[in-house]
N, C-alpha and C positions, 0 to 999 in steps of 0.2 A: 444423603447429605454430601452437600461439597469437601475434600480432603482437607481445605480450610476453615471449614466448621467445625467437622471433626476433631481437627490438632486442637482449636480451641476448647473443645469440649473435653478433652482428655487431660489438658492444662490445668483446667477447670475443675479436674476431679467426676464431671458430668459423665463421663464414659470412662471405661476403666480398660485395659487388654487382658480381658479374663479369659484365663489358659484353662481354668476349669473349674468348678460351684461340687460338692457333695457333701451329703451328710453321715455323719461316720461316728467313731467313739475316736474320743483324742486320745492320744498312743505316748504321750512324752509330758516329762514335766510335773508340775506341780495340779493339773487337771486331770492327769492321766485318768481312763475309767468314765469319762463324762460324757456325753452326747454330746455334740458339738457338730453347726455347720462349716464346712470348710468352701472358703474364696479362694483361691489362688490366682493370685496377680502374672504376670506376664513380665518381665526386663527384672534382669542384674549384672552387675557386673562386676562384683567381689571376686568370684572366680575358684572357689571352690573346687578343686581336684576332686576330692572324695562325694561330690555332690550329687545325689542319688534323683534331683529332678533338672538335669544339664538342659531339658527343651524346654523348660522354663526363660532360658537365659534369654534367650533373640524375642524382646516382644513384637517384633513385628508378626513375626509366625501365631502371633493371637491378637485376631483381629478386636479392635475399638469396641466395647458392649457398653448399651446405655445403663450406668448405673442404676438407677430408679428399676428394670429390669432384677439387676442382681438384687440389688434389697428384696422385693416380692417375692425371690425365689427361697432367699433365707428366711421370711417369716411364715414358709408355709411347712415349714419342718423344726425348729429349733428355737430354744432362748438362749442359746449361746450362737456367737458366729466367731470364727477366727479367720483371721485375713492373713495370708502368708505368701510366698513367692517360689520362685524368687526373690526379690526386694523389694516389699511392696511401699517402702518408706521412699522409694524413687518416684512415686508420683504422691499428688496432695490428696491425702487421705481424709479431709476434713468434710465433705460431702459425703461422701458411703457412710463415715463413721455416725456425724448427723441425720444421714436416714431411719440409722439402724436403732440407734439412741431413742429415736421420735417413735419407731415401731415399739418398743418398749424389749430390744434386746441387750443380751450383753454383750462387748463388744473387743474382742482379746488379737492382738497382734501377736506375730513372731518373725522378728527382725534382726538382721546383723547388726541393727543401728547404726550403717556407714552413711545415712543421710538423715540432715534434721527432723525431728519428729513434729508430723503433723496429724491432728486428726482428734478424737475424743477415747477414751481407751479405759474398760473398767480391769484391762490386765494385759502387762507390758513385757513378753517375756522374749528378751533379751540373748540373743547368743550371736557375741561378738567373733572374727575372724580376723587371723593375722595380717591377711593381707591389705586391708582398709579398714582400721578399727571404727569404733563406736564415735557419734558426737558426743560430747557433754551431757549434752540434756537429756541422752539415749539413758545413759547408768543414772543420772538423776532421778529419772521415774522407774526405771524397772522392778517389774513387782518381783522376775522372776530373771536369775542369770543361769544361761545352761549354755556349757562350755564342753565343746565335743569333743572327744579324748580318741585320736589317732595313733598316736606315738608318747613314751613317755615323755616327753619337749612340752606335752601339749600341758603336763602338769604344773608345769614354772607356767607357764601361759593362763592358767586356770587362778594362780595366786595373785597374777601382776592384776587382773580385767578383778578380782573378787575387792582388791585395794582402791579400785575406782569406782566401782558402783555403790550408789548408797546402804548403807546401815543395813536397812529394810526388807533387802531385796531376799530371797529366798534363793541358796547356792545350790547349783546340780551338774554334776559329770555325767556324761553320758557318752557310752562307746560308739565311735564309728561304725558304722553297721557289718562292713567287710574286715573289721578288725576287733569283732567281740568277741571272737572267741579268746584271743590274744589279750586284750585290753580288760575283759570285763573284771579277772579275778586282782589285776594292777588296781583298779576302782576300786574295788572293796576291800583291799589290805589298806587305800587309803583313805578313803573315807572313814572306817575303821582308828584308824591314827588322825585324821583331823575331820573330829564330825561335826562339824561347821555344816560340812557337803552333805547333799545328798545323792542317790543315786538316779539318775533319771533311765531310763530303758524304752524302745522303739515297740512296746508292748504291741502295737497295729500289726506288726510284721511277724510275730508270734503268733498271733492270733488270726491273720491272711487275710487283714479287712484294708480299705485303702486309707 
């Protein structure tokens, strides 16, 4: 394809810059424990200090894949698929999401929400960042808010983003991975004191799967 096709097609949602596809057990959240295939998108730029997949950020370093590709590869493994990044709300999500829909999967984001929400979504989980918060419509639908807990700062942080998302949403702290050992026991004196939250944990990483 001409680099003009391309752009078009990546615009388009038709091709994605997929940094990497596997299937794993989901480590985080409200799924945790689940099979689950994993997308990983290509480009962000929130910018995350503590961000544990930094070669995610430059999508040019993950070349253009045809969507319709990536779908085939999720229905040969999994009824769930989760689409992550990076930011995978940086490009239009509304075709992969419809593929995946049509093959009869489920179909779960995990997004900072710093760009409008596109795409079809049977779980929207949410974990917004200081640096370029959430749209609107990101807390509107989130089925699930998880608020990464670095420093105790991040707890005023975790009250202000819990006042903006809707009613519904399901709340979780979850420690910075290079600051759990510090952070975790902070988590559960408060969670403990307002159990609203819950604990969310990088159970993948304990357990040494990807």
């Amino acid at each position: 394809m001409l680099q003009k096709e391309i752009q078009l097609a990546v615009d388009k949602g038709e091709m994605l810059p997929l940094m990497e596809e596997f299937y794993t057990i989901q480590g985080e959240g409200y799924h945790t424990g689940r099979a689950a295939y994993f997308i990983r998108i290509g480009g962000c730029d929130v910018g995350c200090h503590w961000c544990d997949v930094k070669e995610s950020w430059n999508a040019d370093l993950h070349p253009p894949t045809a969507t319709d590709v990536i779908v085939a590869n999720a229905k040969k493994y999994a009824e769930t698929v989760v689409i992550t990044g990076g930011e995978p709300l940086t490009w239009d999500m509304t075709y992969i999401t419809t593929q995946l829909k049509v093959s009869g999967l489920q179909v779960h984001i995990e997004t900072s929400g710093a760009y409008p929400v596109s795409g079809t979504w049977d779980w929207f989980c949410l974990s917004p960042k200081k640096m370029k918060l959430p749209v609107q419509s990101a807390y509107d639908i989130a089925n699930e808010l998880k608020v990464i807990i670095y420093n105790k700062h991040d707890f005023q942080f975790a009250e202000e983003q819990a006042a903006k998302v809707n009613k519904n949403a399901i709340l979780f702290l979850q420690p910075e991975w290079s600051k759990k050992e510090e952070m975790t026991p902070l988590i559960i004196d408060y969670v403990m004191n307002h159990p609203k939250w819950r604990i969310s944990l990088q159970t993948h990483k304990y357990l040494n799967i990807p």
